[in-house]
N, C-alpha and C positions, 0 to 999 in steps of 0.2 A: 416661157410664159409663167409669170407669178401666178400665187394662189389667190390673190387679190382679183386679179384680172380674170381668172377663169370663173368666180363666182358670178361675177360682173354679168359674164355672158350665157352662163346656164341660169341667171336670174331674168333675161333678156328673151334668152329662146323658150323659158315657161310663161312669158306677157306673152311673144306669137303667137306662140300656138292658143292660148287663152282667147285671145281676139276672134283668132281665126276660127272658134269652136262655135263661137257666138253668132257671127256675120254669116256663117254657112250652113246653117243647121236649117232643116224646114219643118221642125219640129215644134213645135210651141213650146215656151219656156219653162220650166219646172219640172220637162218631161224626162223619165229617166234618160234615154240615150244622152241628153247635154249633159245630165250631169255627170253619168260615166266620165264620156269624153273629160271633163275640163276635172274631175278629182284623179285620174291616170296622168295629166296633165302635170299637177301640183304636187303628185306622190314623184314624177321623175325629176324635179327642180331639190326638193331634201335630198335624195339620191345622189343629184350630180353635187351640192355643198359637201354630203357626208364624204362624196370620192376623193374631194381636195384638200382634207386638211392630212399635217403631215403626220405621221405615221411614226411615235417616238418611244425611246423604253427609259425607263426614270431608276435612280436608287437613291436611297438614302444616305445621310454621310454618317462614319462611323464612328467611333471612341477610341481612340488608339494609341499609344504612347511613342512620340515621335523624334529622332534624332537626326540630326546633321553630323557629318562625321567627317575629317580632315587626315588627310593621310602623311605620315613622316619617315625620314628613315633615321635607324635605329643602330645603336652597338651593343652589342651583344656581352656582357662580363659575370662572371662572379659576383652573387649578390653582398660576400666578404670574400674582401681582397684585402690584404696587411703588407705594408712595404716593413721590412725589417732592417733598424739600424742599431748598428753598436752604441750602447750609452759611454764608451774611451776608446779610444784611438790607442792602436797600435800593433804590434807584429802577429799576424793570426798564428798559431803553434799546433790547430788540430780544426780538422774539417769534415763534417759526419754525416751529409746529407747532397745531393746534387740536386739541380733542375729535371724537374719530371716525376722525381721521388715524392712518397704522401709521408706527411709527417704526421704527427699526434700534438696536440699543447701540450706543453711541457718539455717535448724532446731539446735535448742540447744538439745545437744547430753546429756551433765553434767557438773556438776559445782564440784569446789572446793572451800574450806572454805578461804574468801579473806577477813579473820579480819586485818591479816598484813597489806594488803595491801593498805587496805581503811585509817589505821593509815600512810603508807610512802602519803598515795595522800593529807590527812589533811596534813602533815606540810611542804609538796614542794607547797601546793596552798599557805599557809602561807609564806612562802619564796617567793617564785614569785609575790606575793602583797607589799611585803616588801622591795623586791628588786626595783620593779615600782615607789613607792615612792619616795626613793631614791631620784632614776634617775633626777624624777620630780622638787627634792629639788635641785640637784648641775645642774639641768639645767636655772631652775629661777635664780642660782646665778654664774655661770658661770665664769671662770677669775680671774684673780688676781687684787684686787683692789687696791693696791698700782702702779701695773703696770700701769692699766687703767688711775691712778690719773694724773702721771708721765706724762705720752701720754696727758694726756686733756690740762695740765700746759702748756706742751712745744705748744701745740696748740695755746692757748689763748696767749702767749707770743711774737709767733710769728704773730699772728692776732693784736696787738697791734701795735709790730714795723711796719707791712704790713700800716696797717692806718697811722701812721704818716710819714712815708714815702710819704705816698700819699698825706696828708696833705699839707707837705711841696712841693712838685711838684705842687700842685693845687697852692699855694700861690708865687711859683717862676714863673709861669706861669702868675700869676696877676700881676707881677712885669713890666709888658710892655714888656717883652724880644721877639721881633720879630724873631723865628729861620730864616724866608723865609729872610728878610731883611739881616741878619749874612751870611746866605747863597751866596747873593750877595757880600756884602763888601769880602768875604771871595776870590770869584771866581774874582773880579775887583783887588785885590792884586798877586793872581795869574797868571794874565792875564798881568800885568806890568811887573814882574820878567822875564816872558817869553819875553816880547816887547825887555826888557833892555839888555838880553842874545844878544838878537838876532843883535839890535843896538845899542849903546850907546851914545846918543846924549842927550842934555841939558833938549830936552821935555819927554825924556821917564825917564829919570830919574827924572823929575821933577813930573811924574805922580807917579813912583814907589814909591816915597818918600809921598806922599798926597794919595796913596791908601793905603798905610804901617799904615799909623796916622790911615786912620778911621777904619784900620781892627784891630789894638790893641786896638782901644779904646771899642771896641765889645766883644774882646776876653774874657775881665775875666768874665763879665755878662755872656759869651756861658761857659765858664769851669764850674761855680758857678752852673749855669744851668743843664748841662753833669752830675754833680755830685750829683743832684738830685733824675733825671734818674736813674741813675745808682742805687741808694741806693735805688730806686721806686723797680724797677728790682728785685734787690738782697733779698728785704723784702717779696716779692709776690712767691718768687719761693721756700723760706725758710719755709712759712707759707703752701703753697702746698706740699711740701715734709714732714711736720709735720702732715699733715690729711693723706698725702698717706700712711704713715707709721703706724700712728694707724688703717689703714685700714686692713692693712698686717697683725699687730697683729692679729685682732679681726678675721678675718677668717680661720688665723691657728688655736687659741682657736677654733673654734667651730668645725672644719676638726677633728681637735685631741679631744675631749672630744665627739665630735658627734660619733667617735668610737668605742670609750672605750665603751660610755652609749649605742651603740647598740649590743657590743657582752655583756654586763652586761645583756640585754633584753633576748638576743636570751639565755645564758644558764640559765638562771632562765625559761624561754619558755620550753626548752629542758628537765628539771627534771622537772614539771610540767607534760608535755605528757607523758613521760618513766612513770611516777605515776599512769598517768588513765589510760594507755598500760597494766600497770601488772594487774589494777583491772580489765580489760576486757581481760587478759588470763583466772582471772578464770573459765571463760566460756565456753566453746569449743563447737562448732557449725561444724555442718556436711556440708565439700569442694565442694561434688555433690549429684546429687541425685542416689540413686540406693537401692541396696540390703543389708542392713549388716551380711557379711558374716562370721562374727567373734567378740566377746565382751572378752577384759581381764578387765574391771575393776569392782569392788563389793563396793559397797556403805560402807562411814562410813570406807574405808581403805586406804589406800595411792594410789597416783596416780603418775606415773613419769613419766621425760620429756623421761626417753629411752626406753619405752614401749610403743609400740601400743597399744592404748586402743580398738579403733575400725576398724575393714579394712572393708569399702563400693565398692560396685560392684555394676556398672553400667552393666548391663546384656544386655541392650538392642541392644548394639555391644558387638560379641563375635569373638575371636581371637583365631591365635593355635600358637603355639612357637616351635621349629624344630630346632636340630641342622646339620649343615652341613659341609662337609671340606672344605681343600681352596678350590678344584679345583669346586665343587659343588657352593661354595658361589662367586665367578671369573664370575659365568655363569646366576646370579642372577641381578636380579635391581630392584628397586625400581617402583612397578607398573606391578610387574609381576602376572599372573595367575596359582593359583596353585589347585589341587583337594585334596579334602577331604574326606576319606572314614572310614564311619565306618557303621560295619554291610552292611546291603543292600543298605545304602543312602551314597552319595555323592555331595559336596558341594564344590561350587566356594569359594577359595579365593585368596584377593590381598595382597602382600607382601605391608608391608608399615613401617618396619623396617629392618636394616642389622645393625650388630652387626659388628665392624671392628677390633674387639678383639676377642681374641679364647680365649675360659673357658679352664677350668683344664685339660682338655681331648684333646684339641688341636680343638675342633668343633667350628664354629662360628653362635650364635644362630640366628634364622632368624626368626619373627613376622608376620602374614599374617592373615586379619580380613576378615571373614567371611562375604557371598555378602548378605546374605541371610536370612529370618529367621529359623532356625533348631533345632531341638532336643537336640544338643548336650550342655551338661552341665558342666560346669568349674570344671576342674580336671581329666575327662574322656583322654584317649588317644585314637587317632584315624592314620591312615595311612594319610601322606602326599605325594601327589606325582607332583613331579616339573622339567620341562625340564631345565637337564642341559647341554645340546649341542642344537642349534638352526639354521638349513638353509632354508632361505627362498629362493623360487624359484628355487629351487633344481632340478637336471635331473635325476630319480629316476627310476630304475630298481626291478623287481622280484628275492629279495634273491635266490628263486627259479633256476633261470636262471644261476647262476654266479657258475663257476667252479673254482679249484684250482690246478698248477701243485704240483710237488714235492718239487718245495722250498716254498711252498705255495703263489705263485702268482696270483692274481685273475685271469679272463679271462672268455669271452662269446662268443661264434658263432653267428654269421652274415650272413643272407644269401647274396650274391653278384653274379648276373650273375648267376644261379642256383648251382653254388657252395658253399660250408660251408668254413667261412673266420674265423680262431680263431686271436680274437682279445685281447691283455691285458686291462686291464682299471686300472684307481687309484680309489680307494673308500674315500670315505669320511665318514658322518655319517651311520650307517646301525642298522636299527632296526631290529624286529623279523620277518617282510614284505618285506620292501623295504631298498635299500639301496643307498647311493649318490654317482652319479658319477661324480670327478671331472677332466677325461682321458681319451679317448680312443672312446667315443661314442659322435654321434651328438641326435638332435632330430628327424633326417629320419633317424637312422639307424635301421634296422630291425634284431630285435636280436633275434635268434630262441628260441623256448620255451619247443622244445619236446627234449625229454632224449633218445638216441639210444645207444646202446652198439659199434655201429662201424663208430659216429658221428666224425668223426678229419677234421683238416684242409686240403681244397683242394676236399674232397669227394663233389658226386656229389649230389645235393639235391633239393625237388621240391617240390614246395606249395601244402599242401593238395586244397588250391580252388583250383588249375589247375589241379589235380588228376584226 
């Protein structure tokens, strides 16, 4: 029997007995025994409502920060591992370290027979000496010496005329020629011409005519003079343009030979070092220090550049490697926390690689270096487990709690006003506890927790504390 139906009928047997209080009483009305009677009546009708509602315990949903987490299996390595190859091929002659053995960076692992080599280093250092020489020799002699000759000639030539030039100016200039005095007669002839424009009368032409006389008598002495000058001038600028010009030679010569002879330097330099480079491939020296976890080569037999002769394993950080799909590696970053399980132990680690390419199988492989020191040994597989969904600060509910109708909707009771409120929600992430709400509930909402077979929306319901 629902709770529906039971009020029904404790609302039905409080009308009987009401009736029957009234019909059978031989008391007059308003006397107290009817009214006992019918308020004992009325007080067990609340009674039998308050017995029927259900009886529920409520909590709040909490804040919590919520993960999904997907589990992988894992291989276990060396978070530095180095495969070791000879940079030249050829006969090993010494072998100084075995598989299992720790080596140091730096250590010389083994050598190769470098008789060739030592013969290509002899005759590039010979050449590189030879080349230097050289250099030495067309640098002490430099230029073209007919050029040079050419250039000096027209120098000295014009340094000759420059002098006599000068010569002669020096000796026109001893000749009495006053320019300042020229200067005058020159501007007193001028000074007339301008007078005689202006008037023409007996005295100004009598001046024009006696400033005329003493300015032509000056003149040829100034022209003979002028043209001194002038060839002073013309000798000086000729003799400067003939040094400037062998200057210009001489510094393109050195521009252009200074080139040549410094890449003649640099590749004789250059097959000189390539020489002692191959004689010190013979040797191969160990990248880091660590473990050697592998040896392919055997004394006294060839050794080549496309075979690993040794792979070193630095142990002291160890790594697992994981593949995951997109929507797994979408959910991943750099710096994340993952757990590591193998057997009964479990171990922190940090992702500190993402692969951004997908292998053969469509997985993208994902690196994560262990925090810790551990047991676990390079090659072992062990369980990875990594969240890949992540909400932080989440309004998080009891799986428990959360119902489903027929088109499978979620939905939870609420108590409200002592009535049961069904409410829908939207979920979000949901583990195998709790699940996110992001819909339908606050952080005071009180979502019931007890399971009744006759619990629907609108029934009546009441806190076990107030019970």
């Amino acid at each position: 029997m629902n709770g529906k139906k039971m009020i029904c009928l404790a609302l039905a047997a409080a009308l009987v007995l009401a009736l029957g209080g009234c019909g059978g009483s031989d008391q007059p009305a308003g006397q107290g025994g009817a009214r006992d009677s019918g308020g004992a009546s009325a007080g067990a009708a609340a009674q039998a409502l308050s017995d029927q509602a259900i009886s529920v315990s409520v909590a709040t949903p909490n804040v919590e920060d919520l993960s999904l987490t997907t589990d992988y299996i894992g291989t276990v390595k060396a978070a530095q591992s180095v495969d070791v190859y000879p940079k030249t091929s050829g006969t090993v002659t010494a072998v100084y370290f075995e598989a299992g053995q720790q080596v140091q960076a730096g250590d010389l692992l083994f050598t190769i027979d470098d008789a060739d080599a030592q013969l290509s280093l002899e005759q590039a250092k010979v050449d590189y000496e030879r080349t230097l020489q050289d250099i030495e020799i067309e640098e002490s002699g430099s230029g073209n010496a007919l050029t040079i000759l050419s250039y000096e000639s027209a120098i000295e030539q014009a340094r000759q005329s420059y002098e006599r030039a000068r010569d002669s100016l020096d000796l026109a200039s001893d000749d009495d020629f006053d320019m300042s005095e020229f200067r005058k007669v020159r501007k007193r002839w001028k000074d007339a011409c301008d007078a005689y424009d202006e008037e023409q009368t007996d005295e100004t032409w009598a001046e024009l005519l006696d400033a005329e006389d003493d300015y032509y008598d000056l003149l040829d002495d100034y022209t003979d003079y002028q043209d001194y000058v002038t060839s002073f001038e013309n000798a000086y600028t000729a003799y400067e343009e003939a040094l400037e010009k062998y200057e210009i030679y001489k510094s393109q010569q050195v521009d252009e030979n200074s080139g040549s002879y410094e890449l003649q330097r640099q590749a004789a330099e250059l097959s000189y070092q390539s020489a002692l480079q191959q004689v010190e491939d013979t040797k191969v020296y160990a990248p880091i220090s660590g473990t050697i976890e592998s040896k392919d080569i055997t004394l006294y037999e060839n050794a080549s550049t496309q075979t690993a002769a040794y792979t070193i394993s630095n142990q002291n950080v160890m790594s697992i490697e994981f593949n995951v799909s997109a929507d797994g590696v979408a959910a991943l970053e750099i710096g994340d926390t993952v757990m590591v399980t193998k057997g009964s132990g479990t171990y922190e680690a940090t992702v500190v690689e993402i692969d951004s390419k997908a292998n053969s199988v469509g997985l993208f492989p994902v690196t994560a270096n262990l925090n810790e020191d551990s047991p676990l040994l390079s090659g072992v597989s062990a369980k990875v487990t990594a969240a890949t969904q992540n909400a932080e600060d989440a309004l998080v509910i009891s799986v428990d709690d959360i119902s489903y109708d027929a088109d499978g909707n979620p939905y939870v009771f609420v108590y409200q006003d002592g009535h049961a409120a069904q409410v829908y929600v939207t979920l979000g992430i949901t583990t195998r506890t709790y699940a996110q709400v992001l819909d339908g509930l606050t952080i005071d909402s009180q979502v019931i927790t007890t399971w009744h077979p006759d619990l629907a929306d609108g029934v009546a319901v009441s806190l076990k504390s107030e019970v």
